[in-house]
TORLUM-527337 format. One line per 10 residues: number of its first residue (from 1); for each residue x, y, z of N, C-alpha, C, O, CB. Coordinates in steps of 0.2 Angstrom, whole numbers, plus 5000, padded with zeros to 4 digits. Glycine has a CB too. Layout:
BEGIN
NUM = X:Y:Z:X:Y:Z:X:Y:Z:X:Y:Z:X:Y:Z  ...
***
This chain:
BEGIN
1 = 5119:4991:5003:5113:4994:4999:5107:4990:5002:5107:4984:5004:5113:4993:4991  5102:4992:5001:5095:4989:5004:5090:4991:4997:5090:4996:4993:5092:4994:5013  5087:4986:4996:5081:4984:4991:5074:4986:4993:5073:4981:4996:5081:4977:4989  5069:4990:4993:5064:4986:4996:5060:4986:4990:5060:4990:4986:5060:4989:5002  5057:4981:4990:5051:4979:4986:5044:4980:4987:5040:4976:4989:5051:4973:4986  5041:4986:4986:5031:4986:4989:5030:4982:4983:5033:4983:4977:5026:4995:4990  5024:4978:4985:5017:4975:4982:5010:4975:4986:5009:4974:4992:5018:4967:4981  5007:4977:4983:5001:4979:4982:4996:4972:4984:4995:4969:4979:5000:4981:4974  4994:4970:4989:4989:4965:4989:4985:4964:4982:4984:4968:4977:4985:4966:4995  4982:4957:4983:4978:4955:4976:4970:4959:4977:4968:4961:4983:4976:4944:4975
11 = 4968:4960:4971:4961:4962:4970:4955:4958:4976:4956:4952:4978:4959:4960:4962  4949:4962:4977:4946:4961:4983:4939:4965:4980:4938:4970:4976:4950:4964:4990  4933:4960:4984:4927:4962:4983:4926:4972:4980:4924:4975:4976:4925:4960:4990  4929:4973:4988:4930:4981:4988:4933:4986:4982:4931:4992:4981:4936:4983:4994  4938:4981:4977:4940:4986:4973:4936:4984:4967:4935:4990:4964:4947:4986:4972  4935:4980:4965:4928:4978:4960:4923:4983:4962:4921:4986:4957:4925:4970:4960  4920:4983:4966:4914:4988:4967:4915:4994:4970:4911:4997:4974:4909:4984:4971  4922:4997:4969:4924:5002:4972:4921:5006:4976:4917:5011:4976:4926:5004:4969  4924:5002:4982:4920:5004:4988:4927:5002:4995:4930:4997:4995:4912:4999:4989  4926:5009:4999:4932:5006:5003:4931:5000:5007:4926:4998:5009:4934:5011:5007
21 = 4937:4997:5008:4938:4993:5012:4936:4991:5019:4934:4995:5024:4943:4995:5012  4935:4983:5020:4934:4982:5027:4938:4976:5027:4942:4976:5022:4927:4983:5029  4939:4973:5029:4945:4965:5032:4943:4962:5027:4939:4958:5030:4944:4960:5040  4943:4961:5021:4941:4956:5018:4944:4951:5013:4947:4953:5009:4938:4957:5018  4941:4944:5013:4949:4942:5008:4949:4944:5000:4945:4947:4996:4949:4933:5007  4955:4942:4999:4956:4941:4991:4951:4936:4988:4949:4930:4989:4964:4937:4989  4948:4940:4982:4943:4936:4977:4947:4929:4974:4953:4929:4975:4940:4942:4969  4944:4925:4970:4948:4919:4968:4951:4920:4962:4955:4916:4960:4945:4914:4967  4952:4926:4958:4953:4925:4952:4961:4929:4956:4966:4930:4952:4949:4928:4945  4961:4930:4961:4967:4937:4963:4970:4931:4966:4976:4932:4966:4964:4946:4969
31 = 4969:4926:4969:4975:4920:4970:4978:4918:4965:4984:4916:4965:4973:4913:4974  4973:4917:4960:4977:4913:4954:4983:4919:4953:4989:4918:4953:4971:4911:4946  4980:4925:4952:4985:4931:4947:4992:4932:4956:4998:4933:4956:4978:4941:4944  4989:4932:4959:4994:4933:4966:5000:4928:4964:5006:4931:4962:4991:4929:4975  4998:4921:4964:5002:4915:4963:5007:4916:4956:5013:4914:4955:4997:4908:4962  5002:4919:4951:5006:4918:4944:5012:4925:4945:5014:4926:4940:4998:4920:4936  5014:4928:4949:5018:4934:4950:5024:4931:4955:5029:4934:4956:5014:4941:4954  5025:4924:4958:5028:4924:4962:5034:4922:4960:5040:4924:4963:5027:4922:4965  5033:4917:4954:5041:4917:4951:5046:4923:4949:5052:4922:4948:5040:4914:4945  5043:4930:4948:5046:4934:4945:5050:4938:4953:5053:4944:4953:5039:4938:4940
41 = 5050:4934:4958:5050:4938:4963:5057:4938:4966:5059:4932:4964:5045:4936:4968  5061:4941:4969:5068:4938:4970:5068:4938:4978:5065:4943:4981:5075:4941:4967  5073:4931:4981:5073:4930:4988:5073:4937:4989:5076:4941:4986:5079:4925:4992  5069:4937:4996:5069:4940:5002:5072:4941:5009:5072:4936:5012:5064:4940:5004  5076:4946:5011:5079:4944:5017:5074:4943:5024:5073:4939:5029:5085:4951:5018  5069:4951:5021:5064:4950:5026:5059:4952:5022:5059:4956:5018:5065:4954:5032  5052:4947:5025:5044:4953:5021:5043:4954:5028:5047:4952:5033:5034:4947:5016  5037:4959:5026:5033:4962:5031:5027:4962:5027:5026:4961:5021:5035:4969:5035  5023:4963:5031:5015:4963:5027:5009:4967:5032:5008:4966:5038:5011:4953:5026  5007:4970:5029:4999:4973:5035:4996:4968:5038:4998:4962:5037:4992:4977:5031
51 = 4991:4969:5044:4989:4963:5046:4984:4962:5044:4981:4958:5047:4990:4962:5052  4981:4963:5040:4974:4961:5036:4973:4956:5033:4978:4954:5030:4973:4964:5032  4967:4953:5033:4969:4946:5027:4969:4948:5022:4970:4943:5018:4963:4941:5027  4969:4954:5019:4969:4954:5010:4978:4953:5011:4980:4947:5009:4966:4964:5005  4981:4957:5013:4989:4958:5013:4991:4950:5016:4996:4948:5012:4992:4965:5020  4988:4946:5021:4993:4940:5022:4990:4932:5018:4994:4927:5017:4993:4939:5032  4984:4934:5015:4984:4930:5011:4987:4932:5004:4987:4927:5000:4978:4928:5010  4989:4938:5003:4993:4939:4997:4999:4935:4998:5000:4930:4995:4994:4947:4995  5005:4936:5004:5008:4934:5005:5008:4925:5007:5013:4921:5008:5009:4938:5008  5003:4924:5008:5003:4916:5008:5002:4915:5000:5006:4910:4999:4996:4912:5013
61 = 5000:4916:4997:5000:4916:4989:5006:4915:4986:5008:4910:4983:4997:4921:4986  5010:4922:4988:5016:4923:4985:5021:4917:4987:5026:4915:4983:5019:4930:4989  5019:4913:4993:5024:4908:4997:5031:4912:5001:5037:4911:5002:5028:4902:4991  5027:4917:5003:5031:4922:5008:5031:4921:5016:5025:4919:5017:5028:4929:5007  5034:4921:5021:5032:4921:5027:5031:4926:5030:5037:4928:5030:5034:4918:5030  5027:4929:5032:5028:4939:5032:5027:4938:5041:5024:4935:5044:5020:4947:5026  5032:4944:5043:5032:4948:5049:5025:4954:5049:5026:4959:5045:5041:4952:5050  5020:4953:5054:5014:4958:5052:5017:4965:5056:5020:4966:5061:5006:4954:5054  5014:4968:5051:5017:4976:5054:5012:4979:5054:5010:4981:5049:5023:4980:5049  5008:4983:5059:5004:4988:5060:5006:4995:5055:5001:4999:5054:5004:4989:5066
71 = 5011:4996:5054:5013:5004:5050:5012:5003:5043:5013:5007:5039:5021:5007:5051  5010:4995:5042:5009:4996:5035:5001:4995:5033:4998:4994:5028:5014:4990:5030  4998:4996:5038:4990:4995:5038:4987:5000:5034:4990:5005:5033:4987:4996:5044  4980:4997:5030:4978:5003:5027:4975:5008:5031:4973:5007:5037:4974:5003:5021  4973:5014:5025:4971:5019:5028:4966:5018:5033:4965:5012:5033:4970:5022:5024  4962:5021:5039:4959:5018:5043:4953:5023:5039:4954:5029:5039:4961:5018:5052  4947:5021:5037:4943:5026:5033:4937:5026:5038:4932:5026:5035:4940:5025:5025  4936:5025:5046:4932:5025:5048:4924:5023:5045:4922:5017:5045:4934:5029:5050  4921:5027:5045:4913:5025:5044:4911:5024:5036:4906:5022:5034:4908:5033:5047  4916:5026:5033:4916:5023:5026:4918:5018:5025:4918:5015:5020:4920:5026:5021
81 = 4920:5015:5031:4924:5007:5028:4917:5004:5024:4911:5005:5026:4928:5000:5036  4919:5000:5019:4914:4995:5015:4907:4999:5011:4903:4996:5008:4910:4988:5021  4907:5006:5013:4904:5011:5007:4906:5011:5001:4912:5009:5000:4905:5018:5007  4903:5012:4995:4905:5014:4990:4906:5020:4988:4902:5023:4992:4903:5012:4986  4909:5025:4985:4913:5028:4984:4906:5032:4980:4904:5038:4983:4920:5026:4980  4903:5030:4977:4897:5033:4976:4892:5034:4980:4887:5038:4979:4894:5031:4972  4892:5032:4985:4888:5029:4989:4888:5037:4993:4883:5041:4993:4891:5021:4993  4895:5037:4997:4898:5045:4998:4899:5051:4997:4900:5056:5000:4901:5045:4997  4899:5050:4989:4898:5055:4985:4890:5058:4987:4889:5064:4988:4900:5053:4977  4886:5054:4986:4881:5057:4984:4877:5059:4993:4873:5064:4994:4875:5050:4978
91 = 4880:5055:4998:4877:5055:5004:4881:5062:5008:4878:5066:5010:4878:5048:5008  4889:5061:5008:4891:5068:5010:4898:5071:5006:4904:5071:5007:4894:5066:5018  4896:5074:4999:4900:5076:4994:4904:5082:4998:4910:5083:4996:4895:5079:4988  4902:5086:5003:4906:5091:5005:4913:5086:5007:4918:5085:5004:4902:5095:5012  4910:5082:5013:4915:5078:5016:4920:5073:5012:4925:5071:5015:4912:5074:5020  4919:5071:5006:4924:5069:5002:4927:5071:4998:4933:5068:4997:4922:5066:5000  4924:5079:4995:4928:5081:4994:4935:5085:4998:4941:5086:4996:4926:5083:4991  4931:5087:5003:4938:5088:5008:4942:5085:5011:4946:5088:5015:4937:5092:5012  4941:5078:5011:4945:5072:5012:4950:5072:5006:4956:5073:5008:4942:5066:5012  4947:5072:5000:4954:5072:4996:4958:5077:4992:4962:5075:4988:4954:5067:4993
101 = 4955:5085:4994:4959:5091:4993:4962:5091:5000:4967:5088:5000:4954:5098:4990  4961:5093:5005:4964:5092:5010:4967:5087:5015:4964:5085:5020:4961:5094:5012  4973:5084:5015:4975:5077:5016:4978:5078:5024:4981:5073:5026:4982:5075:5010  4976:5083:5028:4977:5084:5035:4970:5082:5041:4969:5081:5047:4979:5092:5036  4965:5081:5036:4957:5079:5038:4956:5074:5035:4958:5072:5030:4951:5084:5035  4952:5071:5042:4948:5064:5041:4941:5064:5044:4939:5063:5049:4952:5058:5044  4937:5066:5036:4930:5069:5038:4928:5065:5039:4922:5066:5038:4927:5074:5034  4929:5055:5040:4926:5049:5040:4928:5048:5045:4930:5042:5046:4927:5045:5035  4928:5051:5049:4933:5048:5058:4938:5044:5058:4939:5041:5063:4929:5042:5064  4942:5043:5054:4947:5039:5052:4954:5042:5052:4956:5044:5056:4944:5037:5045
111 = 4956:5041:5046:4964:5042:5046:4966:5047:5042:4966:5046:5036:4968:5036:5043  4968:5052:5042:4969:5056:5036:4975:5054:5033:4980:5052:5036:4969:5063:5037  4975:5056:5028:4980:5055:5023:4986:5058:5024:4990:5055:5021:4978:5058:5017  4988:5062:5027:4994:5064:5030:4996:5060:5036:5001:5057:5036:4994:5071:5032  4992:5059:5040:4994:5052:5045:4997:5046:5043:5002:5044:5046:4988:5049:5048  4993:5043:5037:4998:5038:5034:5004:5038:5033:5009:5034:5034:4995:5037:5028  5004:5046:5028:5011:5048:5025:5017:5047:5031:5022:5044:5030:5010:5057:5023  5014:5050:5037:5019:5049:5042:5021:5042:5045:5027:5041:5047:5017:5053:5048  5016:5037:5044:5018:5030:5048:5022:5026:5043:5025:5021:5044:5010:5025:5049  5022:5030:5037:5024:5025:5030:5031:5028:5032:5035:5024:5033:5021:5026:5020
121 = 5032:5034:5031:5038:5038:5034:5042:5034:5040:5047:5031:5040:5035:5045:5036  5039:5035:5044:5044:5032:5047:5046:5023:5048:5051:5020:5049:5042:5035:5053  5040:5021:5046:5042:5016:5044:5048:5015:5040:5052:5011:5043:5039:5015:5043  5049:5017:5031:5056:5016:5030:5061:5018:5032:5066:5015:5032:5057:5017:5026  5060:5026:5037:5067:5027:5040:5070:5023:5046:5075:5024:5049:5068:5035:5041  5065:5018:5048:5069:5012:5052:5071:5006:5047:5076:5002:5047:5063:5009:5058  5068:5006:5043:5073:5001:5034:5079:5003:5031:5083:4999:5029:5071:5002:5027  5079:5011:5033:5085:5013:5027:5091:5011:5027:5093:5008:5022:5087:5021:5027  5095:5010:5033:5101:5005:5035:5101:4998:5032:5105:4997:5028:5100:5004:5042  5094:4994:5034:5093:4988:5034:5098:4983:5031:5101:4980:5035:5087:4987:5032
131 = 5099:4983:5027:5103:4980:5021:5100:4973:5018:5096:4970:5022:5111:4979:5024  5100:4971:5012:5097:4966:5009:5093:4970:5006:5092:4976:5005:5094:4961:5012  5087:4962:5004:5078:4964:5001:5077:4963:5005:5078:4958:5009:5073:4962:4996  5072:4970:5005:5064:4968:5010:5060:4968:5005:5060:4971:4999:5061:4976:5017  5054:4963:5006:5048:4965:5002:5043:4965:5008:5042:4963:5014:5047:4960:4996  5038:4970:5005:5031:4975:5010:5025:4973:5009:5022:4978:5009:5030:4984:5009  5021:4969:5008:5016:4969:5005:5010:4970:5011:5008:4968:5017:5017:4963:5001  5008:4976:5005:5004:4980:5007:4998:4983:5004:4995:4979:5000:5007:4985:5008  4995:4990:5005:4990:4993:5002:4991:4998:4997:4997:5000:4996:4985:4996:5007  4986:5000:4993:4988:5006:4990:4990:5012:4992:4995:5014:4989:4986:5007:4986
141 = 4987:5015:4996:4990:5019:5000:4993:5021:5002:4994:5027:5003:4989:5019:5003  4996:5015:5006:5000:5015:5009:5007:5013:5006:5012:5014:5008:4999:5012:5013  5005:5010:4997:5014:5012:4994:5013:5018:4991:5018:5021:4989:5017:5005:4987  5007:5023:4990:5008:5029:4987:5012:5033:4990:5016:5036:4987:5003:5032:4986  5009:5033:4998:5012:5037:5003:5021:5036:5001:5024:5041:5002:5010:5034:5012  5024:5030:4999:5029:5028:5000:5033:5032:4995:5039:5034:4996:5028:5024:5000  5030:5031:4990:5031:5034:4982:5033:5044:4986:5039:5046:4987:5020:5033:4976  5026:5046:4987:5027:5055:4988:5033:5056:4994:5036:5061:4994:5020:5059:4991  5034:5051:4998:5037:5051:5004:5047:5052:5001:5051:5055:5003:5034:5043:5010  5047:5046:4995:5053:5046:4992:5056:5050:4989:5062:5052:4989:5054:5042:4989
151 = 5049:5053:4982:5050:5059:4979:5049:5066:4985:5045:5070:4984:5044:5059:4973  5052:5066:4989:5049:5070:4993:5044:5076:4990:5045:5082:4991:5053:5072:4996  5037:5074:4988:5033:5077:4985:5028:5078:4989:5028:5075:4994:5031:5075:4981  5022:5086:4988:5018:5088:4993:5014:5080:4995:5013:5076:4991:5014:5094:4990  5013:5081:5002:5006:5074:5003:5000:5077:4998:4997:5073:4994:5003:5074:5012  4998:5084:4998:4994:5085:4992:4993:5081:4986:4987:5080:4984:4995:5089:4989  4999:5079:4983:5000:5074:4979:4997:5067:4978:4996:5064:4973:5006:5073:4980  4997:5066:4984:4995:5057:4987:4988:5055:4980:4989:5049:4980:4990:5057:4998  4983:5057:4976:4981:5055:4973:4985:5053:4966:4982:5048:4963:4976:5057:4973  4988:5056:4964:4992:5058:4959:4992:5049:4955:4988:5047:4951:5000:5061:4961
161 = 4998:5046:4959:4999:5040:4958:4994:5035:4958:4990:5037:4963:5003:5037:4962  4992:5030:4955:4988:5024:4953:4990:5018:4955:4993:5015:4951:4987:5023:4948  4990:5017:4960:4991:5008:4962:4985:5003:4962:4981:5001:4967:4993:5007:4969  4987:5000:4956:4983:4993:4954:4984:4988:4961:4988:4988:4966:4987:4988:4946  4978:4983:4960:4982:4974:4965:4988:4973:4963:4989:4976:4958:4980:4966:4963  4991:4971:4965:4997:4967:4965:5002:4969:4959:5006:4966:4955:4996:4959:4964  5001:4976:4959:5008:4981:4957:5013:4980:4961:5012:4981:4967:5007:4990:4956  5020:4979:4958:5027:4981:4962:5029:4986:4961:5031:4989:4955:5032:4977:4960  5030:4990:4966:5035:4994:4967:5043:4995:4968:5043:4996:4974:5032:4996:4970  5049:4996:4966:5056:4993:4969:5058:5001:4972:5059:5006:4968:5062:4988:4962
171 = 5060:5000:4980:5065:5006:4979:5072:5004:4982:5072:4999:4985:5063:5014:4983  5077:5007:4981:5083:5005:4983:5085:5013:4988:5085:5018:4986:5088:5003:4976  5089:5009:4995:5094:5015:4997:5102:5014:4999:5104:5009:5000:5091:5019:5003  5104:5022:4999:5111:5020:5000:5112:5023:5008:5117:5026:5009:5115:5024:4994  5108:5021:5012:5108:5022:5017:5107:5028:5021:5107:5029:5027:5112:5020:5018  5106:5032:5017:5105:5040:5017:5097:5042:5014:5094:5047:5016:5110:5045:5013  5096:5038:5009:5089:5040:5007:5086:5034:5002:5089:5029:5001:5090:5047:5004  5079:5036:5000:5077:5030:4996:5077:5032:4988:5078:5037:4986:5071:5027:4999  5076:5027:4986:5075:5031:4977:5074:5026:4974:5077:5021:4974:5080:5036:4973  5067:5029:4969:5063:5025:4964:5066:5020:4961:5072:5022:4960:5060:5029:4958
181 = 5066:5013:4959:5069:5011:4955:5064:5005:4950:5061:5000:4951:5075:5007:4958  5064:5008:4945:5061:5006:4938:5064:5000:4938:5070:5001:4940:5063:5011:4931  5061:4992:4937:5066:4986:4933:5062:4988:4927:5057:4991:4926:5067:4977:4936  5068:4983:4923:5069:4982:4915:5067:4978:4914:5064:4975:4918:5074:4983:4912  5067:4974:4908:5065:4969:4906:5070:4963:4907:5068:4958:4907:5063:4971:4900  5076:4964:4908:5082:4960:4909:5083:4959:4916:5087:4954:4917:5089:4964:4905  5080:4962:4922:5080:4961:4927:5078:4957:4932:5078:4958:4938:5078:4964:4927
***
C-alpha cells in the first residue's frame, strides 16, 4: 500500500491580500503554525516539494528533507502573477472569467487549469506502485488537481474544493488507483 500525504504550504503575502502568486516566502506567523503541525506528521519514506520558496521553506519548517519536483509547481499564472484578484477582475473581467469557466484556457499566458490537472496526473501515476508514505508538499492547486484527478471528476470541477495553508490532504492506493482518505481523530 502506498500513503501519500499532500500539504499545502504555509500562508504567504499573496494569500492575505489575495493576489496570485509570485516566489515568495512564508509570512512569520505561517512558520510558527508550519512548525506547530509537525508533530502530527508520521515518518516519511519520501517528500517531494515544489521548487518554490513558499513549498521548501514549508518543508524546512516541517523538518523534512524534500526531493524538489517540478510537476508539483504551482499553477504558472503568467501576467497575473502578484496581481490581485480584484485587481483582474476589474482590468480584464472577460479574461477571468473565462479562465475559470473554461479550465482548457490560459487567458494570462500562463498555465491552464487543465495543464496542471495533467502534470498532477501523471505525476501520481508514477507513485501509485511506490509503496510507503510519500508526503508532497505543495500548492493549492495543485492538491485540488489531485483531489478531481482521484475522484475522477470533471476538471470543470477544479474550483469546487478549498485549500487553506497548510491543509493535509491523505490519499492511499492499492496499486491500481488512488482514494480519498479522511483521518480520524484516533489516527
Amino acid at each position: 500500500m502506498t500513503r501519500l500525504t499532500w500539504i499545502c504550504h504555509g500562508s504567504t503575502a499573496a494569500n492575505r491580500e489575495a493576489r496570485f502568486p509570485k516566489d515568495e516566502p512564508l509570512n512569520d506567523e505561517a512558520m510558527i503554525a508550519t512548525q506547530a503541525i509537525a508533530p502530527r506528521l508520521r515518518r516519511a519514506d519520501r517528500v517531494f516539494a515544489s521548487p518554490t520558496l513558499r513549498a521548501q521553506q514549508t518543508a524546512d519548517a516541517l523538518g523534512l528533507q524534500a526531493e524538489f519536483s517540478e510537476a508539483l509547481a504551482d499553477c504558472d499564472f503568467g501576467r497575473w502573477a502578484g496581481r490581485s484578484i480584484a485587481e483582474i477582475q476589474q482590468a480584464e473581467p472577460e479574461n477571468l472569467a473565462a479562465w475559470m469557466a473554461r479550465p482548457e484556457e490560459a487567458p494570462h499566458g500562463g498555465e491552464a487549469i487543465a495543464a496542471v490537472c495533467m502534470r498532477v496526473k501523471a505525476w501520481m501515476s508514477e507513485r501509485l506502485q511506490a509503496g510507503g508514505h510519500i508526503v508532497a508538499i505543495t500548492h493549492a492547486a495543485v492538491i485540488r488537481a489531485a483531489i478531481i484527478n482521484t475522484l475522477q471528476a470533471p476538471v470543470s470541477s477544479f474550483w469546487i474544493a478549498d485549500i487553506e495553508p497548510l491543509a493535509v490532504v491523505h490519499m492511499t492506493s492499492n496499486g491500481s488507483r488512488w482514494s480519498l482518505r479522511v483521518e480520524g481523530a484516533a489516527s
